[in-house]
C-alpha positions in Angstrom: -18.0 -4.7 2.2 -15.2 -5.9 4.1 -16.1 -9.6 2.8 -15.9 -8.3 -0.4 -12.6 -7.0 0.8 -11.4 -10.0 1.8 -12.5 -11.9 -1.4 -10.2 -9.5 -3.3 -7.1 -9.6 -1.3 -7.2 -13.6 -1.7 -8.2 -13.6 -5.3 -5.3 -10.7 -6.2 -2.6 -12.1 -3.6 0.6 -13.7 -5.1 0.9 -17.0 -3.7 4.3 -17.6 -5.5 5.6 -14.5 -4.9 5.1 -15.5 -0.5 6.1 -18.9 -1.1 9.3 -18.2 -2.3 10.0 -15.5 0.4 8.7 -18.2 3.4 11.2 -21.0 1.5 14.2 -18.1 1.9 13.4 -17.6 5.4 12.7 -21.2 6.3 16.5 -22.2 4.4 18.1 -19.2 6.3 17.2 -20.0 9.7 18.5 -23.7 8.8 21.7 -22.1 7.5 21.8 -19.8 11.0 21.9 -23.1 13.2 24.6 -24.7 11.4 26.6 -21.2 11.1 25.9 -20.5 14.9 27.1 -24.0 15.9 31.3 -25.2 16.9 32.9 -27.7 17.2 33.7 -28.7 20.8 37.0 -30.7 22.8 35.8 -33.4 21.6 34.6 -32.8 18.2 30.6 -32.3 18.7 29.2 -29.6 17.4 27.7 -27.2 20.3 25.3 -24.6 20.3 26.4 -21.5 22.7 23.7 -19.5 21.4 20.4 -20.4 19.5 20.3 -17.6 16.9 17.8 -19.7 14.9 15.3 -19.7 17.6 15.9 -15.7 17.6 15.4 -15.7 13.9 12.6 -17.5 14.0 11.0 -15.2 16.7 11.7 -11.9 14.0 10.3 -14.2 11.1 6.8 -14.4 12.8 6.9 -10.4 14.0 8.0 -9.8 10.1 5.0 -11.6 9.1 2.8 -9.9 10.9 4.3 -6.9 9.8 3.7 -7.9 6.2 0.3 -8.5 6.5 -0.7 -5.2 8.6 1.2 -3.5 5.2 -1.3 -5.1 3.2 -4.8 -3.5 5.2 -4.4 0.1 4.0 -4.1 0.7 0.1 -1.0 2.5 -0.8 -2.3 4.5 -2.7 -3.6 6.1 0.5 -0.4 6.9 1.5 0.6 8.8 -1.7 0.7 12.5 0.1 3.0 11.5 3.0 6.1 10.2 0.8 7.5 13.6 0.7 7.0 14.5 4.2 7.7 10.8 5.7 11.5 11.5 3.4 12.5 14.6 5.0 11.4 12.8 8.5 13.7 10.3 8.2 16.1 12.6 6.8 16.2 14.4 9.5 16.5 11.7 11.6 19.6 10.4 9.9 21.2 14.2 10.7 20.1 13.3 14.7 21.8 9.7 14.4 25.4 11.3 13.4 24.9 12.8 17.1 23.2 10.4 19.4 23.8 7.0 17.4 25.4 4.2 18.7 27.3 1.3 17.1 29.9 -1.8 17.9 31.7 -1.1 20.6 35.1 0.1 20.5 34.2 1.6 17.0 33.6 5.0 15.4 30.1 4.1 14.2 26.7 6.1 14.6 24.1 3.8 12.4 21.5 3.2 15.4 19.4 4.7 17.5 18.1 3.1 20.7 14.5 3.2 21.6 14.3 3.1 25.8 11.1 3.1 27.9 11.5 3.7 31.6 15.3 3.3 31.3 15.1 -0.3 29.7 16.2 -0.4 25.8 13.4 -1.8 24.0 15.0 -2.1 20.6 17.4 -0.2 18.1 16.1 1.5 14.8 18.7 2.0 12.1 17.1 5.1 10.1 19.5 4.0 7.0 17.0 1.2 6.4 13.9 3.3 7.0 15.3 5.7 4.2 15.3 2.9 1.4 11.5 2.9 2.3 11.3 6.3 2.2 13.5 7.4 -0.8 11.7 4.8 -3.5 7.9 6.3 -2.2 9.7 10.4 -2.5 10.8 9.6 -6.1 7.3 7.8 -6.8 6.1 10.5 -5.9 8.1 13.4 -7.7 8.0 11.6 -11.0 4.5 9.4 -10.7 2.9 12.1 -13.2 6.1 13.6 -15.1 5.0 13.6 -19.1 8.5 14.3 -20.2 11.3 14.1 -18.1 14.3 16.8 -17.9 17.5 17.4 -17.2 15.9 19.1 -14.1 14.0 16.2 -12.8 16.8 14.5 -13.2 19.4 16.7 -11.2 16.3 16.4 -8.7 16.3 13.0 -8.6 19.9 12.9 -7.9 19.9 15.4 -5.7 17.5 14.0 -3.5 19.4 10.4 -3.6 22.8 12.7 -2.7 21.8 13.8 0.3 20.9 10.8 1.8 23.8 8.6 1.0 25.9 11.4 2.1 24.4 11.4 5.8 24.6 7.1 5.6 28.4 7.5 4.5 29.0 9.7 7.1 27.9 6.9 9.6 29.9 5.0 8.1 28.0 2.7 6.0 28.6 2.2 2.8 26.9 -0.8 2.1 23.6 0.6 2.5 24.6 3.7 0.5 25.5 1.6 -2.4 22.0 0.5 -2.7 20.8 3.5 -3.6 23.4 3.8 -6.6 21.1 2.2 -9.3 18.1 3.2 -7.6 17.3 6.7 -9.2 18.7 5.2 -12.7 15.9 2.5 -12.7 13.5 4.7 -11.7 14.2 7.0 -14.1 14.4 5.0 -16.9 10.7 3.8 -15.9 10.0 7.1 -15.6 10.7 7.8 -19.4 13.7 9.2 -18.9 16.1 9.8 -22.2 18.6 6.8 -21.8 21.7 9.2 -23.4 20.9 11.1 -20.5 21.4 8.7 -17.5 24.7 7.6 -19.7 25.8 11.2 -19.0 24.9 11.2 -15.5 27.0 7.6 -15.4 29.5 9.0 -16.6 29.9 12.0 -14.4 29.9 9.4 -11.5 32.2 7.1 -12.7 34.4 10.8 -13.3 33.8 11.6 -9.5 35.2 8.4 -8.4 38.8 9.5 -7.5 37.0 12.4 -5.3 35.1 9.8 -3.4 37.9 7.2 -3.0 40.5 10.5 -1.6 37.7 12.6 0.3 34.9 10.4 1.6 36.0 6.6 2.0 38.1 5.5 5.3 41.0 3.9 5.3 39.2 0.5 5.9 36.8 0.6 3.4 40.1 1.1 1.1 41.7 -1.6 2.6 38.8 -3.8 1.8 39.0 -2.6 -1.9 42.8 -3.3 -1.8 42.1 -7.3 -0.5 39.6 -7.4 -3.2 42.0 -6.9 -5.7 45.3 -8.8 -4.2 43.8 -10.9 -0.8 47.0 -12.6 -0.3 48.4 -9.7 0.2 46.6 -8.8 3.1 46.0 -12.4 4.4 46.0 -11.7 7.8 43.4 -8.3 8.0 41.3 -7.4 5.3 42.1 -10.3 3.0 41.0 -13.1 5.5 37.5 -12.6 4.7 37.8 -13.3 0.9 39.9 -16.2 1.2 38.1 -18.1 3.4 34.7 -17.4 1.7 36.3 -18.4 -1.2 37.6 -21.8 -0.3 34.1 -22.0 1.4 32.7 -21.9 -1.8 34.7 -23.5 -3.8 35.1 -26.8 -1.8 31.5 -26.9 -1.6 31.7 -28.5 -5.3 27.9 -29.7 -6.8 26.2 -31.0 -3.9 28.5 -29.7 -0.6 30.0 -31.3 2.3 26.5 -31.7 4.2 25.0 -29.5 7.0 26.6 -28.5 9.2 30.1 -29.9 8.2 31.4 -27.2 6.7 35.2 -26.5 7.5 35.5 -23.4 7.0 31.7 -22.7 8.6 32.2 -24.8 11.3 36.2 -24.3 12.6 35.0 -20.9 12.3 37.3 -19.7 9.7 34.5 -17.8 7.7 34.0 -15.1 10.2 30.4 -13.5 9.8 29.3 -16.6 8.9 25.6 -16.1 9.9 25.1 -12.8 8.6 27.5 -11.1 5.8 28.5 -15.0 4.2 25.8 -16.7 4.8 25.7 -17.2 1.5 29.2 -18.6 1.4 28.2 -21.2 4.1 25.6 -22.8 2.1 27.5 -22.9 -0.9 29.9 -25.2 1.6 27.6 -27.4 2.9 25.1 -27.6 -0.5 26.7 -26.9 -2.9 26.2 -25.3 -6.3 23.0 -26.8 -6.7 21.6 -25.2 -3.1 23.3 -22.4 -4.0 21.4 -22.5 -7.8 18.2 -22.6 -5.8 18.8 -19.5 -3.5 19.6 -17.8 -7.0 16.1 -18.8 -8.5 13.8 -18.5 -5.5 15.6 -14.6 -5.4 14.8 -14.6 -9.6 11.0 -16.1 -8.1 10.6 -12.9 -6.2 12.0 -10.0 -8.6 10.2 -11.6 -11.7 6.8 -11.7 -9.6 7.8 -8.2 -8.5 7.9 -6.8 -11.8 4.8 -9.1 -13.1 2.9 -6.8 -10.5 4.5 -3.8 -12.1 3.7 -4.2 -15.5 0.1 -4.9 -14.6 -0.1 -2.3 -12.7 -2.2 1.3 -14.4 -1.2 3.3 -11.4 2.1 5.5 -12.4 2.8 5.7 -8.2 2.2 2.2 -8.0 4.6 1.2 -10.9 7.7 3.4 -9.5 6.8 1.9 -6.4 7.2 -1.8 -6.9 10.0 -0.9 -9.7 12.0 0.9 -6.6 11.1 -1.5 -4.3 12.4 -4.3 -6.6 16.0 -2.5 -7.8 16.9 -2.1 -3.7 16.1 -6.1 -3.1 18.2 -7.2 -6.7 20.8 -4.8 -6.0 21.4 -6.1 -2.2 21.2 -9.8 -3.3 23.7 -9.1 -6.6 26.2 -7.3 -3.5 26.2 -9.6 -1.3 26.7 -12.8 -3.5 29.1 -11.1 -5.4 31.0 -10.3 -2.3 30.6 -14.2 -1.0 32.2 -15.1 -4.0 34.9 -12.7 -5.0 32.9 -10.7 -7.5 32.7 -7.5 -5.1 34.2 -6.0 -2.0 33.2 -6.4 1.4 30.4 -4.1 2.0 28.9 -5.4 5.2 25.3 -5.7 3.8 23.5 -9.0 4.7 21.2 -11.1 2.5 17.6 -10.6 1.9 15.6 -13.1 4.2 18.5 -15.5 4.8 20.9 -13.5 6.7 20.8 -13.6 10.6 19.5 -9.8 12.2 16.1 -9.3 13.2 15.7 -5.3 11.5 17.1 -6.7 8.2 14.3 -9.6 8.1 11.7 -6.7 8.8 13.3 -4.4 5.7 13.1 -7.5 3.5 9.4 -8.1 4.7 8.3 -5.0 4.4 9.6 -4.4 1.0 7.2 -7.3 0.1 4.5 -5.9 1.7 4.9 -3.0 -0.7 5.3 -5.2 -3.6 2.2 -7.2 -2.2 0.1 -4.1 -1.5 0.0 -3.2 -4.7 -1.1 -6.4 -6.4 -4.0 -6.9 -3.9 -5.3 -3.2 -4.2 -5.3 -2.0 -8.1 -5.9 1.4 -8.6 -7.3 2.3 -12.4 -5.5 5.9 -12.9 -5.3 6.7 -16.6 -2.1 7.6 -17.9 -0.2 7.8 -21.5 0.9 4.8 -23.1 4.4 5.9 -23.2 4.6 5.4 -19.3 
């Protein structure tokens, strides 16, 4: 039985789908030696600390994780979405209280995990809640034959509450991603598309409430040196102008690794983490750049392959949830890297430098992976 298990997982898993995630990880620890490296008194470049060697460390945990996601079908896990969402709900009300963040700053997005007075590791509940939203909304609408205006406002209202308790961290970043996220899972829901306009346009409405009431003054800021970064050349501003002339003197095949200006001087600040992506437009170009953008497209196309093959109603809203968070966080952060968007914070998908955004990344893929190698026949109407 289990050899017949076996048989299945290797004849149903998505070979493309891992290669292009293992060629994202490989290219980002490459990218997170040159960004970690300066250049010395005498011009050589020196390596105070080797982040690679820590990324690398996380890419072989994350793997591991992945592959421990794929033993138990999802489907299995179908009556704990609801319960595992108000879990981590509740947890994001206990990380406004005991959270911790960079020092010197009013930020509660993590909670640290000690054993015997040693700090093992620190959890960031926000991240646990993209998880944990996408399987609740599965859930709630997996078996919907027409959808309301009150599944809708439920939806919304359970997306709300959420984003609320992450803003209130702050983090808006990571409440951004869950902006399209109940659209898209609507809409594959069979949800009335003059509906969600309405909805749309309610938010976009709201919009002068949220920019007087709930941002801070530095996320306006950041909005402000999106719009004029001269301006603010020496604060907020210094981030877009530098990743800008990152990218931009990068031209079609880039300066080489590792001799970046702007990467290397240490002008582009965040450079292994939030403009990674700026980095490796530097040093290769538009066409290394062109092949981050289609080894991402790899990944969401084979994601919603798996979706459209998919019979299972929970299964589909799965992998179409689990797919709108990845595009959404890669669309952010490039756009940011390049002047399209404002500075968020969020990091990118496998390339980025931070060991609990490698895990997110891996387990979303597990989910998307879980799925093709365990199909579950559930009838259903066409119309799904």
């Amino acid at each position: 039985m289990k050899l017949d298990r076996a048989k299945r997982t290797l004849k149903n898993f998505d070979y493309l789908l891992f290669g292009a995630v293992a060629a994202l990880v490989s290219i980002g620890i490459v990218f997170i030696h040159s960004a970690s490296a300066w250049r010395g008194q005498w011009g050589e470049l020196v390596q105070p600390v080797d982040y690679a060697s820590k990324q690398l460390q996380w890419a072989v945990i994350s793997v591991g994780v992945f592959f421990v996601i794929l033993v138990p079908r999802y489907s299995r896990l179908k009556p704990f979405s609801i319960p595992f969402y108000l879990i981590v709900l509740a947890v994001l009300v206990v990380t406004l209280f005991i959270g911790t963040g960079p020092e010197r700053a009013p930020v509660r997005r993590w909670i640290q995990i000690r054993i015997g007075g040693r700090r093992i590791a620190d959890i960031q509940p926000s991240q646990l809640m993209e998880v944990a939203l996408v399987g609740a909304l599965a859930k709630y609408l997996m078996f919907k034959e027409v959808v309301r205006i009150r599944h809708i406002l439920a939806v919304f209202a359970m997306t709300a509450v959420p984003m609320l308790l992450i803003l209130k961290q702050p983090d808006l970043g990571t409440a951004l991603l869950f902006i399209p996220l109940p659209l898209v899972m609507l809409f594959a829901a069979g949800a009335r598309v003059r509906h969600l306009a309405w909805f749309v346009g309610l938010g976009a409405g709201m919009m002068p409430f949220f920019w007087v009431f709930i941002m801070k003054s530095y996320q306006k800021m950041r909005f402000l040196a999106w719009i004029e970064p001269y301006k603010y050349e020496k604060n907020a501003g210094w981030q877009y102008i530098h990743s800008r002339i990152a990218v931009g003197s990068g031209g079609l095949f880039g300066m080489g690794l590792g001799r970046g200006t702007q990467n290397s001087l240490k002008y582009l600040s965040e450079n292994r983490t939030d403009f990674i992506f700026a980095v490796i437009n530097e040093e290769w170009g538009f066409l290394g750049a062109l092949l981050i953008v289609i080894l991402y497209l790899v990944i969401i196309l084979c994601g919603l392959g798996i979706a459209a093959r998919t019979r299972d109603p929970f299964g589909r809203l799965l992998l179409v949830g689990v797919v709108a968070l990845l595009a959404t966080q890669v669309f952010i952060n490039m756009g940011m890297n390049i002047g399209l968007m404002p500075i968020t914070g969020l990091t990118l998908p496998f390339i980025s430098y931070g060991g609990s955004s490698l895990l997110a990344s891996f387990v979303a893929v597990g989910i998307m992976m879980n799925v093709a190698v365990h199909p579950v026949m559930v009838l259903s109407r066409d119309r799904f």
